[in-house]
DRENRONU-728233 format. One record per atom (N, C-alpha, C): x, y, z negated. Coordinates in steps of 0.02 Angstrom, whole numbers, plus 50000, padded with zeros to 5 digits. Atoms other than C-alpha are relative to their C-alpha. Example, Ala and Ser with C-alpha at 12.3 -4.5 7.8 and 13.67 -1.06 7.14 Angstrom:
residues 2
500454994150000/506154977549610/500455006050000/499584994150003/506844994749643/499615005549963/
***
This chain:
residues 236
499634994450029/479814887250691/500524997549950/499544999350091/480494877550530/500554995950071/499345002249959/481714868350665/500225002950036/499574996249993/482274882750753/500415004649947/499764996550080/482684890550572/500544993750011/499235004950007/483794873150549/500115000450044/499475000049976/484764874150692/500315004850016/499514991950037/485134891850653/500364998549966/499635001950054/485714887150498/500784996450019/499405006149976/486724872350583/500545003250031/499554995449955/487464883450703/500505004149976/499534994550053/487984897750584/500464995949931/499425004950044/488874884350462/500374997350046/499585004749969/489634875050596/500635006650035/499634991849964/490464895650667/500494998649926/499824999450044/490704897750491/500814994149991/499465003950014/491804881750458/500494999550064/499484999549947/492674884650640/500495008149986/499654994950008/493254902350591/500245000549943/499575002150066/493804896150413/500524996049998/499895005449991/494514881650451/500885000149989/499194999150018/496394889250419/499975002149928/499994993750074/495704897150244/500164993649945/500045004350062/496054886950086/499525005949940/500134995450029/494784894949975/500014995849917/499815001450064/494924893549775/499365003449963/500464997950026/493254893149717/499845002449914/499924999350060/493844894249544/500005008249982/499714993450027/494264912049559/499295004150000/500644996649983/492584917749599/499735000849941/500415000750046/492054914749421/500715004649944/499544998750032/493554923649345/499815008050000/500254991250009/493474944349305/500585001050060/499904995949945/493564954549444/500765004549994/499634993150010/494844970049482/499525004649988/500414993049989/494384985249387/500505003849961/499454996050036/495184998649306/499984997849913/500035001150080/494514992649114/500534993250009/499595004450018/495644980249143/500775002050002/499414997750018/497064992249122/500544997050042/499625002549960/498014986449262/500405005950066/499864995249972/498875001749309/500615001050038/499235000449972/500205007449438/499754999150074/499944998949914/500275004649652/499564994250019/500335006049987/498814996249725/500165003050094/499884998749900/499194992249936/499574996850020/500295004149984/497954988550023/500115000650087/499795001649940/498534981650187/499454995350055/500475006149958/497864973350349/500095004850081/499934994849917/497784978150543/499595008149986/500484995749995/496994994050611/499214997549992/500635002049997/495204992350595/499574995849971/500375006450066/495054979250462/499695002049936/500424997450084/494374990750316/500505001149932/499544999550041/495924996450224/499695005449959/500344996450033/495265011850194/499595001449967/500605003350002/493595006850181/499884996149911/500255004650067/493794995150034/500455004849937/499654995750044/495235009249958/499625005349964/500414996150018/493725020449955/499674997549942/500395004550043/492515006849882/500255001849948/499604999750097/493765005049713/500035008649984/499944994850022/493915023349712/499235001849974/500854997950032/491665025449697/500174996749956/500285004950061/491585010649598/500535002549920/499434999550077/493065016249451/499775006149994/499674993250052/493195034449432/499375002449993/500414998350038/492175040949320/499955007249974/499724994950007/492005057349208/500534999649960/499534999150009/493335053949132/500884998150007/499535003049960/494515048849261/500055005750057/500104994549945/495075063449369/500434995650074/499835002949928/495435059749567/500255004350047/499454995749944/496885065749676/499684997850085/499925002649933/496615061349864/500025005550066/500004997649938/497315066250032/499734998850061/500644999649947/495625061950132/499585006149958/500574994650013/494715077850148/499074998650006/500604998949987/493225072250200/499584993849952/500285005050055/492875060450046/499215003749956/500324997150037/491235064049952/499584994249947/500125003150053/490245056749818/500124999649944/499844998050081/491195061649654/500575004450016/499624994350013/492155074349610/500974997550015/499145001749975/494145075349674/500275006250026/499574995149974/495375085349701/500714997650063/499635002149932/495915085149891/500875004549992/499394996349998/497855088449919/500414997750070/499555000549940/499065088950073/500645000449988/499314999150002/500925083550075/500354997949941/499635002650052/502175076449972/500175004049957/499984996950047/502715090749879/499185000849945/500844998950052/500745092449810/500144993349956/500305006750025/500825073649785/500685001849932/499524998350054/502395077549674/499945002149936/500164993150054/501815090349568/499464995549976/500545002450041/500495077849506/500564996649944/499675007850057/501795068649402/499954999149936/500404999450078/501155076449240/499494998449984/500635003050026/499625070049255/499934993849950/500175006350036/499155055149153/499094998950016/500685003649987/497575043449185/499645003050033/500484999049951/497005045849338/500084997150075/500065003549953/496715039049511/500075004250053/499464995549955/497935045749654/499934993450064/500005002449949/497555042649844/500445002850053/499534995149960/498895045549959/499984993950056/499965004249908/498775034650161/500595000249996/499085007349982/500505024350189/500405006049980/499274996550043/501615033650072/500664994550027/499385004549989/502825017350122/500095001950072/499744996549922/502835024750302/500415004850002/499764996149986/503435038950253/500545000549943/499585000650037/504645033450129/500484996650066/499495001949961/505515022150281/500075002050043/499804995349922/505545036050404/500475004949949/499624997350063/506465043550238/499715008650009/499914994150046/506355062050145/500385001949963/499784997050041/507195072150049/499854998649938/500274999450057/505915069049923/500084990149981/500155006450019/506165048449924/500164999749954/499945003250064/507115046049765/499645003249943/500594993950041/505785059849681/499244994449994/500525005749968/504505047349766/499924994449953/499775005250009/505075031449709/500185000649911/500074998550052/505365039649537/499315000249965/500904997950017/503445045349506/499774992150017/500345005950004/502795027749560/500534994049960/499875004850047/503845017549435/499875002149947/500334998250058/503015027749299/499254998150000/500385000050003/501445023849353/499414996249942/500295004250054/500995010849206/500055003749917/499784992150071/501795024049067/499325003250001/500254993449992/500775037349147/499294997649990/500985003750012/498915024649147/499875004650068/500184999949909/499105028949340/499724996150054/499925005349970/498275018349461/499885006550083/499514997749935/499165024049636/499784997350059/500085006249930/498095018149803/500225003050060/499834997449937/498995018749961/499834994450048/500035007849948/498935006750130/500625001950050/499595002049951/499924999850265/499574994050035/500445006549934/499624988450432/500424993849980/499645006750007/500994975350384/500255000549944/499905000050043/501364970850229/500854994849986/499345004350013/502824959250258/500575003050051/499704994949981/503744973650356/500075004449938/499904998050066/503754982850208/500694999249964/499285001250057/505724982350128/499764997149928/499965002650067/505934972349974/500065004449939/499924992350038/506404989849884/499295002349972/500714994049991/504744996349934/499474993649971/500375004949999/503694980349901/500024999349921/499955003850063/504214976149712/499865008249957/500464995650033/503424993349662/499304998950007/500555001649989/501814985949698/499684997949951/500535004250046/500454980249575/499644994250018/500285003449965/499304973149677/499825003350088/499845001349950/499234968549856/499564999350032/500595001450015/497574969049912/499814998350108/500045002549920/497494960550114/499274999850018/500735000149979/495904966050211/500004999150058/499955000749915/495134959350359/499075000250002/500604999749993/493224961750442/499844992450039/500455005349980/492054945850489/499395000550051/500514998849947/490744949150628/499644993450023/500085004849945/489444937050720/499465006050033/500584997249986/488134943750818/499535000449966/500605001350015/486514950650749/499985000849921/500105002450082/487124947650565/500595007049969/499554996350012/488134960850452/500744997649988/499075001350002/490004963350443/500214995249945/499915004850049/490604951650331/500835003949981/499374998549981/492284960250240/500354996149933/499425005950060/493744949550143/500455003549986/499454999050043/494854953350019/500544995349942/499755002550056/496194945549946/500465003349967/499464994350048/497074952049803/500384993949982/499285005049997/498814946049789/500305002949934/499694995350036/499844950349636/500834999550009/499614999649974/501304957449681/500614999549959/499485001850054/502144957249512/500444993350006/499705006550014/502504939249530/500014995350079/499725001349929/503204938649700/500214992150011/499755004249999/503754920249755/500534998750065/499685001949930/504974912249903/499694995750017/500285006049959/503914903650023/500324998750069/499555001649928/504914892150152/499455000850043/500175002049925/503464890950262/499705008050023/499954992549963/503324911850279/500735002050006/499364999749971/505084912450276/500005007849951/500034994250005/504874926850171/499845000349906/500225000050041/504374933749985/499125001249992/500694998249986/502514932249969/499675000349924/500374998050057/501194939049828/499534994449978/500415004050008/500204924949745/499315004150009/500544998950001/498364924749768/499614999449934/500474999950082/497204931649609/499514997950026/500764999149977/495494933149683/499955001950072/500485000649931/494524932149858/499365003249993/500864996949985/493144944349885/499645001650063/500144998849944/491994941850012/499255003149988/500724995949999/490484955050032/499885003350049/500024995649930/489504963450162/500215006350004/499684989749981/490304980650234/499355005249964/500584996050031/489424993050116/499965007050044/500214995749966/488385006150191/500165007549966/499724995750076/488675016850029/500715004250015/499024997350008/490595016850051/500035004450097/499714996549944/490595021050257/499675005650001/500354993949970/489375034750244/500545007549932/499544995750067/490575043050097/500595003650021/499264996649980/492165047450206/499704999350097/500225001249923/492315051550401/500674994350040/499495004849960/493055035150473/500425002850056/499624999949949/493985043150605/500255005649970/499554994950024/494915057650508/500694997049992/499345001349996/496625058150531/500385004849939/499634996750046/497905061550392/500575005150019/499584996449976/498945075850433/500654998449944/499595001350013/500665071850431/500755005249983/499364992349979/501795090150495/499625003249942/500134994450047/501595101050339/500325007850035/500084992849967/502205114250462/499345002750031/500704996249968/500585114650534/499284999349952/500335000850083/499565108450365/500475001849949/499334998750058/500515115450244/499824998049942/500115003850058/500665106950081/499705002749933/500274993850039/499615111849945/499464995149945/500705002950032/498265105649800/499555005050008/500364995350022/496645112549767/500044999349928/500194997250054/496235120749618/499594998349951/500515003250020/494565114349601/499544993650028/500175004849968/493705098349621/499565002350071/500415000649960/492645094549767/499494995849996/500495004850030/491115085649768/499504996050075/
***
């Protein structure tokens, strides 16, 4: 038994270092403070990555784990539960929050629908450069992050790239790296501006966070047929 246990082991390190094997990891950071909101780090968090990699998923996560009672919560997923929020539909709703101060605002790829443009973009684009004034922290996502316009990109805080880990038999494994976007660089070998790396978090897919929202709800986009609107009163 104890030597089919080691060449389990052997096996699952030897996967392990074949499906790493492009990662440079920076074990330093692991010992450094986390992302949270007491660290006053307020303003546009993106958290990007393909379909199916846990954008939402981990956008949820930071939303259980921070808001508190005295942190109120905007978001345009209806079917969120677990703490109190106030669900809203449409950019004009999302607008009308701009008086708020200190609180935690979820709105799905606002940058989609800033480069398919609105009426409301420079209204848009106004409200999220207050977000550090206001002690706003702002989570939206996207699938590509280096599609994204340079315009749209340098309103960013942090940058937060998710992807899922699988083997057989064993749980999801999901990664995060948080990039900060403040301090953008030119890298020749992306050919592109890229977000340094703060921190690497790797933890299993919480059961907590998927049973909290309905993974397959779709954000309504036509406010002719959702028409735009807050509620009134939280939800719970």
């Amino acid at each position: 038994m104890g030597g089919l246990l080691l060449i389990f082991i052997i096996v699952f390190i030897g996967v392990l270092i074949f499906r790493f094997r492009n990662y440079k990891f920076k074990f330093k950071t692991f010992f450094k403070k986390g992302l949270s909101v007491r660290d006053s780090k307020f303003g546009v968090y993106c958290y990007t990555g393909k379909q199916g990699c846990g954008k939402t998923q981990n956008a949820v996560h930071f939303i259980l784990d921070n808001a508190g009672t005295d942190w109120e919560v905007y978001a345009n997923l209806r079917s969120l539960k677990g703490i109190n929020y106030y669900y809203f539909n449409g950019i004009e709703a999302l607008l009308s929050l701009r008086s708020k101060k200190h609180c935690i605002i979820f709105y799905d790829e606002i940058f989609t629908i800033l480069m398919k443009g609105t009426k409301f973009n420079n209204d848009i684009l106004d409200f999220l450069s207050q977000m550090r004034k206001r002690e706003i922290i702002f989570i939206t996502t996207a699938q590509e992050w280096l599609e994204l316009p340079m315009t749209l990109r340098r309103y960013v805080r942090y940058q937060v790239n998710c992807s899922l880990f699988t083997l057989p038999m064993l749980p999801t494994i999901s990664i995060k790296h948080i990039n900060d976007a403040y301090r953008m660089k030119w890298s020749q070998e992306e050919n592109d501006y890229i977000a340094p790396l703060i921190q690497c978090v790797i933890e299993k897919l919480n059961l907590r966070v998927l049973n909290s929202y309905d993974t397959f709800e779709q954000i309504p986009t036509d406010t002719t047929i959702y028409p735009t609107y807050i509620e009134n009163t939280p939800r719970l």
